[in-house]
C-alpha positions in Angstrom: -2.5 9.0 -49.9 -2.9 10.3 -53.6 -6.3 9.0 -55.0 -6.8 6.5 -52.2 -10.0 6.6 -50.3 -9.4 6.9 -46.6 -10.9 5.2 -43.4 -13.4 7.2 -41.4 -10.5 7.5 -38.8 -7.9 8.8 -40.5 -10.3 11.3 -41.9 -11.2 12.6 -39.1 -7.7 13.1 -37.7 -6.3 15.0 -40.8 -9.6 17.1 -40.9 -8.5 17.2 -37.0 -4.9 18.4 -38.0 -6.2 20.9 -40.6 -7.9 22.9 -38.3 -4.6 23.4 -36.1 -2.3 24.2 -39.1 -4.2 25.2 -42.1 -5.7 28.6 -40.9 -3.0 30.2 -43.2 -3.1 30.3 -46.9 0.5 30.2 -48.7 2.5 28.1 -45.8 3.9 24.7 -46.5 5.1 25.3 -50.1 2.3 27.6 -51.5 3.6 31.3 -51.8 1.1 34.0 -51.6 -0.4 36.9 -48.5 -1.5 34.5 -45.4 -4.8 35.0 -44.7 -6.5 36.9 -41.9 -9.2 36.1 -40.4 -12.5 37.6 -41.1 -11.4 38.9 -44.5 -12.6 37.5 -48.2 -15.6 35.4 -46.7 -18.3 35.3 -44.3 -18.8 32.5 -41.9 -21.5 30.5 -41.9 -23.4 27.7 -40.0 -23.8 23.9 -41.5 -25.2 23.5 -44.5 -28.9 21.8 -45.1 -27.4 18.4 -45.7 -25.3 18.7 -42.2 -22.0 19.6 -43.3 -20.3 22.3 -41.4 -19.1 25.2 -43.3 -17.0 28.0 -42.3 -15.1 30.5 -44.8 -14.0 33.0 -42.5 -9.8 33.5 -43.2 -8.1 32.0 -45.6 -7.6 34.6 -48.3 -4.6 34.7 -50.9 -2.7 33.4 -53.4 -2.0 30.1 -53.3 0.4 28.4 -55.8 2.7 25.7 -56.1 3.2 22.2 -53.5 0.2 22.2 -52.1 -1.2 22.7 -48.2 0.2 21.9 -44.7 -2.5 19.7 -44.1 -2.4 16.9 -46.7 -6.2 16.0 -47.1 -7.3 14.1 -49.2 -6.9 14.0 -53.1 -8.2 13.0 -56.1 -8.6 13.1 -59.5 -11.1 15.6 -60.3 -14.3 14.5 -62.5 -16.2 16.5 -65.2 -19.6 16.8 -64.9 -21.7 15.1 -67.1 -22.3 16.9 -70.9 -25.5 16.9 -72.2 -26.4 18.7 -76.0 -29.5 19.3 -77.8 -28.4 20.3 -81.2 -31.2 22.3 -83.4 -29.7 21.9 -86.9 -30.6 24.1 -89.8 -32.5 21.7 -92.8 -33.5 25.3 -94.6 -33.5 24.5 -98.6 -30.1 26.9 -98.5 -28.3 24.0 -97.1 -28.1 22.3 -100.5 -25.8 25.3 -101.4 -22.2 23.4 -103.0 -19.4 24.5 -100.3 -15.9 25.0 -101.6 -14.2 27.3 -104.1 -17.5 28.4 -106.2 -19.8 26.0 -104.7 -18.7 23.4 -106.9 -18.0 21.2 -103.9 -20.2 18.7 -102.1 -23.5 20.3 -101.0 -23.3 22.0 -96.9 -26.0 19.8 -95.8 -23.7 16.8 -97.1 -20.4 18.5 -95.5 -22.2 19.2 -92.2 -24.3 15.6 -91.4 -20.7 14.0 -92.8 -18.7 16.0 -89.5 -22.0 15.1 -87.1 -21.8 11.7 -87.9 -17.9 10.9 -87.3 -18.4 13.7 -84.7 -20.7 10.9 -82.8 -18.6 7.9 -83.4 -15.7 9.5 -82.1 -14.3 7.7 -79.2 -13.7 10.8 -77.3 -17.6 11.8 -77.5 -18.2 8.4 -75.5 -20.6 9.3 -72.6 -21.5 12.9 -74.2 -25.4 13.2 -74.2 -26.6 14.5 -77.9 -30.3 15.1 -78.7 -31.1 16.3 -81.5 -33.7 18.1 -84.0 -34.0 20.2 -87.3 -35.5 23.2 -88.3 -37.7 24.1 -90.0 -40.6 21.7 -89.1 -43.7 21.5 -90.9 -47.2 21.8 -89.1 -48.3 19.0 -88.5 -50.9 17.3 -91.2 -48.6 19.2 -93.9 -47.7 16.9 -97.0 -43.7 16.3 -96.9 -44.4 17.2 -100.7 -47.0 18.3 -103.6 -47.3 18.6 -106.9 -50.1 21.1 -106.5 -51.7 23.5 -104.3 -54.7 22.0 -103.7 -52.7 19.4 -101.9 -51.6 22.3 -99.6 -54.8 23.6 -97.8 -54.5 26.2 -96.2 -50.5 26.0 -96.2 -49.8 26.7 -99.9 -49.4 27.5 -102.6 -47.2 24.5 -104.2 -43.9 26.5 -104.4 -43.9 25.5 -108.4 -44.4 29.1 -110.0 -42.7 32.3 -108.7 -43.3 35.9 -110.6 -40.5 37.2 -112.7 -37.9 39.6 -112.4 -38.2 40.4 -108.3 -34.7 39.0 -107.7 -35.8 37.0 -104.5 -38.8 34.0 -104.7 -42.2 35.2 -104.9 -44.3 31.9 -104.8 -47.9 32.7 -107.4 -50.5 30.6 -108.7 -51.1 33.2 -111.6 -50.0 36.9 -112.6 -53.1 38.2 -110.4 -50.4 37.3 -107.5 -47.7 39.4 -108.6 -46.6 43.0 -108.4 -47.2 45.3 -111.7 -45.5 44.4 -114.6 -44.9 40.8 -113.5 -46.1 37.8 -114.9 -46.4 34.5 -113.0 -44.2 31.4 -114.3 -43.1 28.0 -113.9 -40.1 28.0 -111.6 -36.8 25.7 -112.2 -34.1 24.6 -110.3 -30.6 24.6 -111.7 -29.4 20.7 -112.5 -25.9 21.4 -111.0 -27.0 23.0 -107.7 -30.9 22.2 -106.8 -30.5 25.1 -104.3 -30.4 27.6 -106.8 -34.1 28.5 -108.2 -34.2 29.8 -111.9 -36.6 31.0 -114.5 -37.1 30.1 -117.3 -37.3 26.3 -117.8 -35.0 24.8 -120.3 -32.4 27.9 -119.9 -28.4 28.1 -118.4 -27.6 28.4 -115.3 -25.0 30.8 -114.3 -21.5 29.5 -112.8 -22.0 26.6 -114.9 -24.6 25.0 -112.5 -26.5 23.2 -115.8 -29.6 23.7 -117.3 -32.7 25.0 -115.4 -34.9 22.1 -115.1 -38.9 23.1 -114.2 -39.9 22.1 -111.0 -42.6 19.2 -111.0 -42.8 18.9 -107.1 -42.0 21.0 -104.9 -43.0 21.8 -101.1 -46.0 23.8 -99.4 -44.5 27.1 -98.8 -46.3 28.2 -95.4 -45.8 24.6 -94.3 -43.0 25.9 -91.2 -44.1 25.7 -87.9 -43.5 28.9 -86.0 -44.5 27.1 -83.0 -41.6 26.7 -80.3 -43.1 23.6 -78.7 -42.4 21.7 -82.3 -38.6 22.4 -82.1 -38.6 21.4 -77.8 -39.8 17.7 -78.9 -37.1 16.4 -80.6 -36.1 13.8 -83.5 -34.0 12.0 -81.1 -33.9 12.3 -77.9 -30.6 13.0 -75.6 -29.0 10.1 -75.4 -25.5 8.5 -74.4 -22.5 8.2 -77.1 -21.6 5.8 -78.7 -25.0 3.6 -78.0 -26.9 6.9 -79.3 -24.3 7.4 -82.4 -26.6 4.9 -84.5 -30.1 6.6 -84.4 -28.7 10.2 -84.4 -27.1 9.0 -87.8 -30.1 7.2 -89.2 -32.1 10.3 -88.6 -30.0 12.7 -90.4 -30.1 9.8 -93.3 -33.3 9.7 -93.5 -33.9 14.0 -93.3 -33.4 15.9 -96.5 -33.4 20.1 -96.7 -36.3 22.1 -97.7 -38.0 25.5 -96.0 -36.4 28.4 -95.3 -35.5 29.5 -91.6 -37.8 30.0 -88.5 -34.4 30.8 -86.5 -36.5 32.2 -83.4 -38.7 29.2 -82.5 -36.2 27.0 -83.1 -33.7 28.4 -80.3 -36.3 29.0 -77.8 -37.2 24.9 -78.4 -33.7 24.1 -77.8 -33.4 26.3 -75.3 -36.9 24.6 -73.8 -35.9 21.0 -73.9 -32.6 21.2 -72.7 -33.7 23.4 -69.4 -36.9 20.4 -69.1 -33.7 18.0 -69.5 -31.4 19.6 -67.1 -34.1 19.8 -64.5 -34.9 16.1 -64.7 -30.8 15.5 -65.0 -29.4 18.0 -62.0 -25.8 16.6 -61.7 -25.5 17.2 -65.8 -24.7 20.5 -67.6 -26.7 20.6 -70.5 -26.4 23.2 -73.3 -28.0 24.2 -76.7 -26.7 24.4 -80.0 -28.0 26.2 -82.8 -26.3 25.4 -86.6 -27.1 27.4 -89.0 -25.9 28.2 -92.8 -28.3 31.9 -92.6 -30.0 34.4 -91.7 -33.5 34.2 -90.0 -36.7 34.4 -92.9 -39.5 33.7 -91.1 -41.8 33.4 -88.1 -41.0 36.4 -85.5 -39.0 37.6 -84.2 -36.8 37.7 -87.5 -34.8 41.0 -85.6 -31.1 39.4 -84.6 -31.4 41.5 -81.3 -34.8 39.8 -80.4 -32.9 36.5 -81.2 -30.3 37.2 -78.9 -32.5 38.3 -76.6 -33.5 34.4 -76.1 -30.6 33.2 -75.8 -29.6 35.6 -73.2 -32.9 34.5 -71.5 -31.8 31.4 -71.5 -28.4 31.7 -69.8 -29.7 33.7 -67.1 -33.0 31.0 -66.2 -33.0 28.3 -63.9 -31.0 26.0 -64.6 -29.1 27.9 -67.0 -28.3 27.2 -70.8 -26.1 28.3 -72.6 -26.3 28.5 -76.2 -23.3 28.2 -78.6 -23.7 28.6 -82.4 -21.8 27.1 -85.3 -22.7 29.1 -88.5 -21.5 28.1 -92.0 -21.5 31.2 -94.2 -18.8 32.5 -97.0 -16.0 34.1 -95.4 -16.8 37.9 -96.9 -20.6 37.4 -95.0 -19.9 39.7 -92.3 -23.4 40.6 -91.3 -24.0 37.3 -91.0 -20.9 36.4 -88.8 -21.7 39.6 -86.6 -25.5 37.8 -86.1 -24.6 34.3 -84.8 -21.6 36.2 -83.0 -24.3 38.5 -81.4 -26.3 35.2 -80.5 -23.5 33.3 -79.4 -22.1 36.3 -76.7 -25.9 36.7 -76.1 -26.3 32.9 -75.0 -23.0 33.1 -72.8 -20.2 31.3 -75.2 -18.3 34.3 -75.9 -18.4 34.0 -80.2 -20.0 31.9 -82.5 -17.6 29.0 -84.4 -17.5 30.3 -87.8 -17.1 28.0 -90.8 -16.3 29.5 -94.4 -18.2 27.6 -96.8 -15.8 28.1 -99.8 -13.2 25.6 -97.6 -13.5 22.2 -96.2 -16.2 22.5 -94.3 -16.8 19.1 -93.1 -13.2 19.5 -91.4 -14.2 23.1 -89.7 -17.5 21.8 -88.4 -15.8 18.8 -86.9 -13.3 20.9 -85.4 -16.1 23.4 -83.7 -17.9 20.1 -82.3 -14.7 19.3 -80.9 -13.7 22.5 -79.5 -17.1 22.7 -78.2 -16.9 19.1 -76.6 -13.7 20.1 -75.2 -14.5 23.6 -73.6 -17.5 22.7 -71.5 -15.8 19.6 -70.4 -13.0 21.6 -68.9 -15.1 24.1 -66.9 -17.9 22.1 -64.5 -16.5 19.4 -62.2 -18.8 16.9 -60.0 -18.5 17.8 -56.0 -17.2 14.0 -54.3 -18.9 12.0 -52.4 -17.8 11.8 -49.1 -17.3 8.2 -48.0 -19.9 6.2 -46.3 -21.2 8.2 -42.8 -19.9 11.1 -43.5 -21.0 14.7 -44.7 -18.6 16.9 -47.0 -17.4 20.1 -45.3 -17.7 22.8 -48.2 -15.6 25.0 -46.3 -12.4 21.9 -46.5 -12.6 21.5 -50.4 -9.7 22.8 -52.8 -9.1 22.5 -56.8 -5.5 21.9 -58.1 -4.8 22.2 -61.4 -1.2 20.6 -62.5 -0.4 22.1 -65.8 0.9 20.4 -69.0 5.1 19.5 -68.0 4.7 20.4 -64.5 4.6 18.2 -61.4 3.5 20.8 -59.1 -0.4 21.8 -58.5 -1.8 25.1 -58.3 -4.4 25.8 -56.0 -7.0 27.7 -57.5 -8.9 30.3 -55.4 -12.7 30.2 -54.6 -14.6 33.4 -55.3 -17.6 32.5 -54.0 -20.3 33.6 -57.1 -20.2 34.0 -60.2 -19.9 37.6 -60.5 -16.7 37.8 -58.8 -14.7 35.9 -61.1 -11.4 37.2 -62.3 -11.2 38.2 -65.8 -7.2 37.3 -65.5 -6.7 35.1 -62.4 -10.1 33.4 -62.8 -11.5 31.3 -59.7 -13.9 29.0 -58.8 -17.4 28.6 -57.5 -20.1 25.8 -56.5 -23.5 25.8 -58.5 -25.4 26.5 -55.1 -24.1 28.8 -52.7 -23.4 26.3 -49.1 -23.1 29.2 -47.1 -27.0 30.3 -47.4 -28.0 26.2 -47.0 -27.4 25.3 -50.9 -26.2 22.0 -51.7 -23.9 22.0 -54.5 -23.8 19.5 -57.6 -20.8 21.0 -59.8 -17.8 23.0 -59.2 -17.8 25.7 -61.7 -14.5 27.5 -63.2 -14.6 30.9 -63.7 -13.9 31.7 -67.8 -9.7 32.2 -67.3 -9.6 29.5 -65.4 -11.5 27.2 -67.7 -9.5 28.4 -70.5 -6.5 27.2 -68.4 -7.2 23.7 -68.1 -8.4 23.7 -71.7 -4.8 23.3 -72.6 -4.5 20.0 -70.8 -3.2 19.0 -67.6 -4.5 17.2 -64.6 -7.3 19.0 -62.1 -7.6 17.2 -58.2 -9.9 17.7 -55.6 -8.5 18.1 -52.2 -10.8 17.5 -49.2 -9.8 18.5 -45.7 -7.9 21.4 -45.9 -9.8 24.9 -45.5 -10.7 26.3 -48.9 -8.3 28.7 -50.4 -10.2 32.3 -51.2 -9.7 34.8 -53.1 -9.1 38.7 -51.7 -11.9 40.5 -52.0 -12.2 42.7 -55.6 
């Protein structure tokens, strides 16, 4: 009966013989306590949508060939992905990666691994969305050669005072500190990223001569407003039809700005929630990628920061927020901030990527493991065939594991919150027994991890549900 869809009838009768010889957990080939009645659930009446539920009994661990009832199988199938990337376009992203930056540029290395990242046959049918930050006000000249040009957002970043280390934008030496004089600002010919006074000097590292800057960019021209980072460049879309405009907008984007990091998360965070709620059945998720530190528009504090992306995971419907940050490999502060953010938005750590190696490779590799991990943890509840309702209460995962021909049942735990940190579990999206109707079945985080490594994960309908003992 494996992966065949059953009359009416014959569904009836096995849901029939279920009831008579599945009350016990761990008989007919499954090893683990049989279950007694009353213990690791609560019963409850049908479900909104008619289906009769009842959890009561049951408890145990179940492992190995499977139920005395057969039920009905199938091959278990992921819930839709959905991304909206927010990708860092700061001017630091024209940094050189590899041994001494003498390498191709970050922003190069990164849009390189996005781009065969979305004409990779195994993103087919991922949604990606996508949008940059910083972005500029609107009405904000993409460039100038002056300050007048700027308004109200300048000066003309063209002149910076001397000898405070960091950029200190002027329009004469009645902008600068004591003792510091206002003066035309360069950028080095080898590495544009790097800023140097004066004009017509070396670089260090060998990065050229310093070549004055003859246009340049508004320097309050970043938005700090999130509602600019929620509307995106391109909209979520389905690989590999979407691969072609995702590419031709990072073509067609260039770095500049520095790095509003806190109204850029919460519009990522924003669209994708607007998305998921217009797109129930899909699991949608945000992703910052970022090359620093925040600079500007507040909060700039790394706690506050976190503090969004934690109020993200725990809204309705919840995001979670995974970072990829490209920094060098001694940068701990910065590693321990996106880590912070990443733990904060749900996904454990952020994916680091040390931009003194191959960094198109290691950003690839994070979209990948990213791509691969959410697929492996949300699973679409089945239909039930035409006339019927789906009993919540008759509905088991199996997970065979790479080599094995023998499925594991894995345990419902009811919520969230009761997940197993070792033994892991799973759990629907909306709780049946207080009238939910559930879209996904969730894995707990062990669990998920488990059928990362590969395998195959069935659905079996008809045979009560398999829960765990109480904790």
């Amino acid at each position: 009966m494996r992966n065949r869809r059953l009359s009416r009838d014959v569904i009836t009768v096995l849901a029939l013989l279920c009831f008579a010889s599945c009350g016990d957990a761990g008989s007919g080939g499954a090893s683990g306590s049989k279950g007694t009645d009353g213990s690791g659930g609560a019963s409850g009446s049908p479900s909104g949508n008619g289906g009769g539920i009842n959890f009561s009994g049951n408890t145990g661990t179940a492992s190995g060939g499977g139920n005395a009832c057969a039920g009905q199988t199938s091959k278990a199938e992921t819930v839709p992905l959905d991304m909206y990337l927010m990708l860092d376009k700061s001017g630091s992203m024209l940094e050189g990666t590899g041994m001494g930056g003498q390498g191709v540029s970050k922003w190069d290395a990164v849009t390189q691994a996005l781009e065969a990242f979305f004409n990779d046959p195994q993103s087919a049918g991922l949604g990606v969305g996508l949008q940059y930050f910083p972005r500029s006000y609107p009405g904000v000249p993409d460039s100038c050669t002056s300050s007048a040009q700027c308004g109200s957002y300048g000066p003309c970043l063209l002149k910076s005072c001397s000898g405070q280390g960091t950029l200190a934008p002027c329009e004469s030496s009645f902008d600068c500190p004591l003792n510091s004089v206002c003066k035309d600002l360069g950028q080095c010919a080898g590495n544009p990223a790097i800023y140097c006074m004066p004009a017509g000097a070396n670089c260090p590292n060998n990065n050229g001569l310093c070549v004055q800057v003859t246009s340049s960019y508004c320097v309050q021209q970043d938005s700090c407003d999130a509602a600019d980072y929620a509307t995106p460049a391109v909209e979520i879309a389905v690989l590999g039809g979407a691969a072609a405009g995702l590419a031709g907008s990072i073509q067609t984007t260039s770095p500049q700005g520095s790095t509003p990091t806190a109204p850029a998360l919460q519009g990522a965070i924003d669209h994708a929630r607007a998305y998921a709620n217009a797109n129930p059945t899909h699991t949608v998720i945000a992703l910052l990628a970022t090359d620093g530190l925040p600079t500007e528009c507040s909060p700039t504090d790394i706690g506050d920061i976190a503090q969004i992306a934690a109020n993200g995971l725990a809204g309705s419907p919840s995001i979670p927020t995974f970072v990829i940050g490209v920094f060098s490999g001694s940068d701990v502060n910065a590693q321990n901030n996106v880590n912070e953010i990443a733990q904060a938005g749900g996904t454990q750590q952020a994916f680091l990527v040390d931009s003194s190696q191959n960094v198109a490779q290691a950003f690839l590799d994070a979209l990948n493991a990213i791509r691969g991990k959410k697929l492996a943890c949300e699973y679409q509840v089945p239909s039930p065939p035409p006339g019927e309702t789906l009993n919540y209460g008759e509905l088991n995962v199996e997970h065979t594991p790479p080599g094995q021909t023998q499925p594991v049942t894995v345990l419902y735990v009811g919520d969230a919150g009761n997940c197993n940190p070792t033994a892991g579990g799973w759990y629907y999206d909306a709780d049946p027994k207080t009238g939910g109707i559930p879209t996904k079945i969730i894995m707990c985080p062990a669990t998920c991890g488990a059928f990362a490594a590969g395998g195959q994960v069935d659905i079996r309908v008809g045979c009560k549900t398999q829960i765990a003992p109480p904790k």
